[in-house]
C-alpha positions, 0 to 999 in steps of 0.5 A: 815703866814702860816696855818695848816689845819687838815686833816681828820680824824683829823679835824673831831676828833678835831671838837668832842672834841671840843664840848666836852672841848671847848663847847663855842669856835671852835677848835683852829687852831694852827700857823706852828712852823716854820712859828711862829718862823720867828716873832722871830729872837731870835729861836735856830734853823732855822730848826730842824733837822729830828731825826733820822739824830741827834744821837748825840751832834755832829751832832746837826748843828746851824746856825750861827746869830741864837742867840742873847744872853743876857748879861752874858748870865747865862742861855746860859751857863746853856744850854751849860753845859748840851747839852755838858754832856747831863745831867741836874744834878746839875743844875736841881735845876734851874726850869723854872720858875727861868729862866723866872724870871731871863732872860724872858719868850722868852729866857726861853723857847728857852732855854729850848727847845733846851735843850728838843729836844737834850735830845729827841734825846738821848731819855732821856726820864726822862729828857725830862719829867722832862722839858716838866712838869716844863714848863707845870707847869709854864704855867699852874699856871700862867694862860697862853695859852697852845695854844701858847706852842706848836708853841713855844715848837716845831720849825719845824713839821718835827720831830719825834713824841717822844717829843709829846708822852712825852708832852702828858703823862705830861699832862695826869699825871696832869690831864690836859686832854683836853691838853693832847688831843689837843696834840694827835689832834695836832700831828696827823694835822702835820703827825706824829702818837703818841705811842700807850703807851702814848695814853694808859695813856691818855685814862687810865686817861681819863676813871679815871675821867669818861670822857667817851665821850672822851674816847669813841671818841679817842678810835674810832679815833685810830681804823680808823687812829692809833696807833692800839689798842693793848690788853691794850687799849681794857682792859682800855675801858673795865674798863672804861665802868665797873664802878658804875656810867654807865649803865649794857646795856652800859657796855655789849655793849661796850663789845660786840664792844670790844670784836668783835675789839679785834676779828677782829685785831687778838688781843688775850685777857689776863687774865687782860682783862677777869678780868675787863670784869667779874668785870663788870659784877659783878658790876651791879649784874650779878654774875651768868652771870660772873660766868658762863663766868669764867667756859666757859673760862676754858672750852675753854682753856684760860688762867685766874688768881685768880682776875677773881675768886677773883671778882665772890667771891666778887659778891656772897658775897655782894648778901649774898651768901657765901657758893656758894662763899667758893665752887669757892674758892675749884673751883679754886684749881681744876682748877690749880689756888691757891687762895691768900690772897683776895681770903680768905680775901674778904670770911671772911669779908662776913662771919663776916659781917653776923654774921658767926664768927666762920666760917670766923675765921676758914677761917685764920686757914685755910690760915696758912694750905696754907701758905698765911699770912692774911692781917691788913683787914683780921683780921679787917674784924673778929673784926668787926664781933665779935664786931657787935656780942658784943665779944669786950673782944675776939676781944681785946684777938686776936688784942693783940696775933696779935701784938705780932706776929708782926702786926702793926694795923691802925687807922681802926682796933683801930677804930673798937675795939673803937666803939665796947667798945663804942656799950656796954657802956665801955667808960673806955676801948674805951679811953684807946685804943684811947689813945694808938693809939695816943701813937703809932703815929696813928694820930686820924681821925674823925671816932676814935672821931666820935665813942667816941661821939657817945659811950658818947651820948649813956651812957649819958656823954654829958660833954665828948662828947662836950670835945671830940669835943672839941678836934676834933677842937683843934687838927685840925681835922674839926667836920663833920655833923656826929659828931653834929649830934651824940650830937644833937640826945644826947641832945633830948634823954637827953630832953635838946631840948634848947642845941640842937637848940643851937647847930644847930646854932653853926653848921651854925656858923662853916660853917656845912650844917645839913642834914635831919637827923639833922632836923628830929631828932630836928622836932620829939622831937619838935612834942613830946613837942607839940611845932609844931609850932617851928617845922613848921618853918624849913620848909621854911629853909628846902626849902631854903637850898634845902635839897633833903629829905625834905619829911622825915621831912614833914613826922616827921611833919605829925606824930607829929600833928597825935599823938598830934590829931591836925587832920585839921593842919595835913590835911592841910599840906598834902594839902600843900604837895601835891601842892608843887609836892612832892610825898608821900613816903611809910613811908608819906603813912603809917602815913597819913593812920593812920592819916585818921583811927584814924579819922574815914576816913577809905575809904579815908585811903584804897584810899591812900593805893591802890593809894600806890600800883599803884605806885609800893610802897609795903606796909610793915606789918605798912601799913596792920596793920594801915589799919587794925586796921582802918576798925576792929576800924569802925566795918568791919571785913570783910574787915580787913579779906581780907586784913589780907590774902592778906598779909599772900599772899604776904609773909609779916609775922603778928606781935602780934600788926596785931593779936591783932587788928584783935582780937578785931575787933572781939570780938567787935563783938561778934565772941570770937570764931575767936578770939581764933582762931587768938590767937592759929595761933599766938601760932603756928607762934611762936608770942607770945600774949602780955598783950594787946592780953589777955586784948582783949581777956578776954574783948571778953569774958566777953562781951559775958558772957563766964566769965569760959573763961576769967578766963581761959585767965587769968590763962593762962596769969599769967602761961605765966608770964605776968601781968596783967596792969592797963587797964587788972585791970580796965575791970576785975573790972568794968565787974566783978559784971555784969559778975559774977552775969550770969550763967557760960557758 
C-alpha cells in the first residue's frame, strides 16, 4: 500500500501539533485515498477527476463495474436524483445517519461522497457544508476515527482544494478544532493549499477557545508556506493575544511581530485591526498608551472608526476618569468621527456607577440632540445609579414614560429596579414588579429571585425568602451558593444558628458546594455564642473539600477565640497555621496583633507588623490603630507617636478610635496637655470626638487635678449633644469627692 509522507514544512507542522492535540501519540499518517480505495471494490470512482476538468454532470465519467449496488437500491437512487438536478431538495430530510442505518456505513459514505464532490464542482458550497457536517456528525457522536474519514471521504489527492476548505470550517464550526487542523496539515502533505477564508475561521475559532499555542503555530506555518496572511488574519492574531487571560508583555510582543509581518508583505492595516490593538492595550491598563496611539494614527492620516475611541472611553472610565473620557467624545467630533450610541452608552454607565446621576442623565438628553436612540443598557445603566443612590421611585417614574414611548425592558432592567425596592425594604413594590415581569413572558432567572431573598433576609421575612426559594426549585430554576447563602446569613442575623446549619446540610443534599462565605459567616456567629468548639470542626472539612480561601475562616476562627480572651487556644492555631504553610493575610495580621496587645505582647505585635510590611502587605488604619492602641495600653507613647506620623506620612487618615487611643495614652501619663492637643487636630480634620474621646479626656483631667477643665469638657459634650454613658457617669462619680475637695486650678 501506498504511504504518504509529509513534506516539509508539513511534517514539522504536524509534529508541533501533535504535541499539542495529540500529547501521548505521534501524528498519524494518513493511507493515499487512492490506494485505501483499492481494498474496496465497492468505490465510485477509480480516479476522480481534477476539478477544473468537470464543470458539469455531463463531464462527470464513471467507470463501468465500478458499483456494486444493493438490492432496490433506494440510496442509489437518492443519488441519482440529486446529481442529475444538482439539488438535494426535498430529500435533504434523508440524513446520514439514516443512510447508514439503512444501507451500511460503506455505502453511505460512497454515496455520499460522490454526492459532495459533484456539488463541489458546481461549487455548491451550502450543500457541500451541509453534507461534509451531517457526516461529521455521525462520526463524531458515535465515537468513530476522523482519521479514517478522509481516505474515505476523498478517492484521489489530485483534486482541488475546495472540499478541504469546506471540511475544515465544518470543523471549525463545531469546535473540533484539533480535526480541523489535522485537515489543514492534511491538505498541505498532498500539495494543495487551502483558502485563506478558511484558515481564517480556523484560527478565529482557535484564538475563541484561547488555544493560542495553536494559533500562534499555524500562524507561523501560513507565513512560510501559505495561504498569506491578508489584513484579517493579523487582526484574529491581534485579538487573540488581546484578552484578560494573557499577559501585557505578550500582547505588545505579538503586536510588535504583527505589525512588522503586516509591514514587510505590504498588508496595510484598517480601522478593525488599530480597534483591537487599542482594546489590547486598554485591557491590560495602558489607556494612555492607547490614547496617544489613537492621536498618533490621526496625525498620520490613517483612517479610524468610533470603536478605536469607543475603547479608550471604556479605559478612562473603568480607572474612574470620566471627565477626560467626556473630552474624547468631543475629540472624535473634531476629528470627523460621530460618536454613536456605545460611545454615550458606556459614559453614562461611568457616571452613574459613580454616583454622578445628573450628569449621565444629561448624557441621553444629550443623544436625543444628536439624534442617536439610547439603548435597554443605556437606560439600565441610569437605573442602577439612581437605585444604588436610593431614587427607586424616579428610577420607577422613567422606566414607566420609557415604556410608554415603546421600550420593551428585560429581565436585567426589571431586576435592577426588584433589587433597588428590596435595598430599602419595600418588598411590597419588589413583588409587584417581579409579578409584572412573569406577566410579560420575562421568564425569572436566578438574579430576580436571588434579590427578592436578599431583600426578604434583610426585612427579616425569612418565611418568604424560604417560599421564594421554594419556588426557584419548583419552576426549574436551580438554587445557587448565592441564594443559600442569602438566608444563611438571615438566619445568623435572625440568631437561629440551628436553621443555618441545617440548611448547610440541605446544601450538600442538593449537590451546592458552600464557599468560604458560607462558613465565615456560620463560623463568626458560632465565635459570638462561644461555641468554638463547633467552629473548629469546619476546619477538617474545609481542608477536605479544598476550598482555597480557608485563611478567611482560620482568620473568623482566630478573631473568635480573641474576643472570647481563649489566648492559648488562639496561639495554638496560629502555630497550627503556620505549620500548614499558609501565609498570614493583612486581615490574619491584623487580628493576631490585636491578639498579642490585648495580651500584653506587644514587642511580638511590632514583630508581626514590620514581618507584614516586608511582605509588601500595607498596613491599613486597624493595623496602626491596633498596634497603637497596644504600646499607649503598656505605657510607651513614644513609640505609639512615632507610629501615629508614620501613618499621617503614608497617606492613611486617623479615625476617632486611632485619636481616642493616643488620647488616653497620654492622659495616662499625665500630659492632658497633648491631649487637647490631638482633640483640637480631630476638630481641625473634620473628626469628630465620641463619648469615649470625652470620657478620656475628662478621665485626664481630673486624674490631674484640672477639675475646671473636665468640667469644661463636659459642658462642651452636652452642647455637642452627645451624652454622657454609663462609664462618663461612673468616672464622674467615683473621682467627684477626691476631685472636688482640690483647689481649682
Amino acid at each position: 500500500m501506498g504511504i504518504y509522507t509529509f513534506r516539509n514544512p508539513c511534517s514539522l507542522l504536524s509534529r508541533r501539533f501533535s504535541a499539542i492535540f495529540h500529547e501521548t501519540r505521534p501524528f498519524r499518517i494518513y493511507y493515499a485515498a487512492s490506494s485505501a480505495l483499492e481494498l474496496d471494490d465497492r468505490h465510485m470512482f477509480d480516479e476522480y477527476p481534477q476539478m477544473d476538468a468537470c464543470n458539469s454532470l455531463d463531464e462527470t465519467i464513471i467507470p463501468e463495474g465500478s458499483i456494486r449496488m444493493q438490492e432496490g437500491g433506494k440510496l442509489w437512487h437518492l443519488v441519482s436524483r440529486a446529481l442529475k438536478s444538482l439539488k438535494w431538495g426535498s430529500d435533504r430530510n434523508f440524513r446520514f445517519r439514516v443512510a447508514v442505518k439503512e444501507h451500511g456505513l460503506s455505502h453511505a459514505i460512497n454515496a455520499f461522497r460522490i454526492t459532495v464532490h459533484v456539488f463541489a464542482s458546481a461549487e455548491m458550497r451550502r450543500d457541500v457544508y451541509a453534507l461534509l457536517r451531517d457526516i461529521v456528525c455521525y462520526y463524531n457522536e458515535h465515537n468513530l476515527d476522523m482519521f479514517e474519514l478522509f481516505p474515505a471521504l476523498f478517492d484521489s489527492w489530485k483534486r482541488s482544494a475546495y472540499i478541504y476548505n469546506v471540511l475544515m470550517k465544518v470543523f471549525a464550526a463545531n469546535s473540533m478544532l484539533e480535526n480541523g487542523v489535522d485537515v489543514f496539515v492534511w491538505t498541505k502533505s498532498i500539495g494543495l493549499e487551502p483558502d485563506i477564508l478558511s484558515c481564517n475561521f480556523l484560527l478565529k475559532s482557535l484564538t475563541n477557545a484561547n488555544r493560542l499555542d495553536s494559533v500562534r503555530i499555524l500562524y507561523e506555518d501560513m507565513k512560510i508556506s501559505g495561504p498569506a496572511p491578508n489584513v484579517y488574519t493579523y487582526t484574529i492574531i491581534l485579538n487573540g493575544y488581546s484578552r484578560g487571560n494573557n499577559s501585557h508583555d505578550a500582547f505588545v510582543s505579538i503586536a510588535g511581530e504583527v505589525f512588522h509581518d503586516m509591514e514587510r508583505s505590504g498588508t496595510s492595516p484598517n480601522a478593525v485591526t488599530y480597534s483591537t490593538y487599542v482594546h489590547g492595550l486598554c485591557q491590560f491598563g495602558y489607556v494612555d498608551s492607547a490614547l496617544d496611539f489613537v492621536r498618533d494614527m490621526l496625525r498620520q492620516g490613517m483612517s479610524l472608526n468610533s470603536h478605536c475611541f469607543n475603547v479608550v472611553i471604556h479605559g478612562l472610565c473603568r480607572k474612574g476618569e470620566l471627565y477626560e473620557a467626556l473630552r474624547i467624545l468631543e475629540e472624535m467630533r473634531s476629528h470627523g468621527i460621530l460618536p454613536d450610541v456605545y460611545s454615550y452608552s458606556t459614559l453614562v454607565d461611568g457616571f452613574c456607577r459613580h454616583g454622578n446621576i445628573e450628569k449621565g442623565y444629561s448624557l441621553i438628553e444629550e443623544m436625543s440632540l444628536y439624534n442617536i436612540k439610547p439603548t435597554l443598557a443605556t437606560f439600565s445603566s441610569l437605573f442602577y445609579g439612581l437605585c444604588k443612590a436610593g431614587q427607586v421611585d424616579v428610577s420607577l417614574e422613567i422606566f414607566r414614560h420609557c415604556e410608554t414611548c415603546g421600550y420593551e425592558f428585560d429581565n436585567i432592567s426589571y431586576d435592577i429596579l426588584i433589587n433597588g425596592f428590596c435595598l430599602l425594604g419595600d418588598m411590597d413594590s419588589a413583588t409587584k414588579l417581579f409579578q409584572e415581569m412573569i406577566s410579560k413572558n420575562l421568564f425569572p432567572n436566578a438574579y430576580n429571585l436571588n434579590s427578592l431573598i436578599n431583600g426578604f433576609c434583610k426585612s427579616g421575612q425569612l418565611d418568604k425568602a424560604l417560599e421564594t426559594l421554594s419556588i426557584m426549585q419548583q419552576e426549574g430554576i436551580q438554587p445557587d451558593t448565592v441564594s443559600y447563602n442569602l438566608i444563611v446569613d438571615g438566619y445568623c442575623r435572625e440568631g437561629q444558628l440551628e436553621e443555618a446549619l441545617k440548611l448547610l446540610e440541605e446544601m450538600s443534599q442538593q449537590n451546592i458546594i458552600p464557599d468560604s462565605y458560607t462558613y465565615t459567616t456560620v463560623i463568626n456567629n458560632l465565635c459570638k455564642e462561644r461555641r468554638l468548639d463547633k467552629a473548629r470542626e469546619f476546619i477538617p472539612l474545609l481542608l477536605k473539600k479544598n476550598i482555597l480561601s480557608e485563611i478567611i475562616v482560620y482568620s473568623a476562627l482566630l478573631d473568635g477565640y480573641a474576643k472570647c480572651f481563649m489566648f492559648n487556644q488562639a496561639f495554638k492555631l496560629y502555630a497550627g497555621i503556620l505549620k500548614s504553610g499558609i501565609s498570614p493575610d493583612i486581615v490574619m495580621y491584623t487580628i493576631l496583633i490585636n491578639l498579642f496587645c490585648s495580651n500584653s505582647k506587644i514587642f511580638e505585635a511590632h514583630r508581626l507588623f514590620e514581618e507584614m510590611t516586608k511582605k509588601g502587605l500595607n498596613p491599613d488604619i486597624v493595623s496602626y490603630t491596633s498596634l497603637i492602641s497596644g504600646f499607649c495600653r503598656v505605657g510607651n507613647t513614644e513609640k505609639a507617636w512615632t507610629l501615629f506620623r508614620l501613618m499621617l506620612r503614608r497617606g492613611i487618615v486617623p479615625n476617632v478610635y486611632t485619636y481616642t487611643c493616643l488620647i488616653d495614652g497620654f492622659c495616662r501619663q499625665n500630659r492632658a496637655d497633648i491631649s487637647k492637643f490631638l482633640v483640637d487636630e480631630m476638630k481641625r480634620r473634620d473628626i469628630a470626638p465620641n463619648v469615649v474621646t470625652y470620657t478620656v479626656l475628662m478621665t485626664g483631667y481630673l486624674r490631674s487635678c484640672h477639675t475646671g477643665k473636665a468640667r469644661e469638657v463636659l459642658n462642651e459634650m452636652e452642647d455637642m449633644g452627645i451624652m454622657p454613658d454609663d462609664v462618663t457617669y461612673l468616672i464622674l462619680e467615683r473621682q467627684a469627692e477626691y476631685a472636688y475637695r482640690m483647689p481649682v486650678r
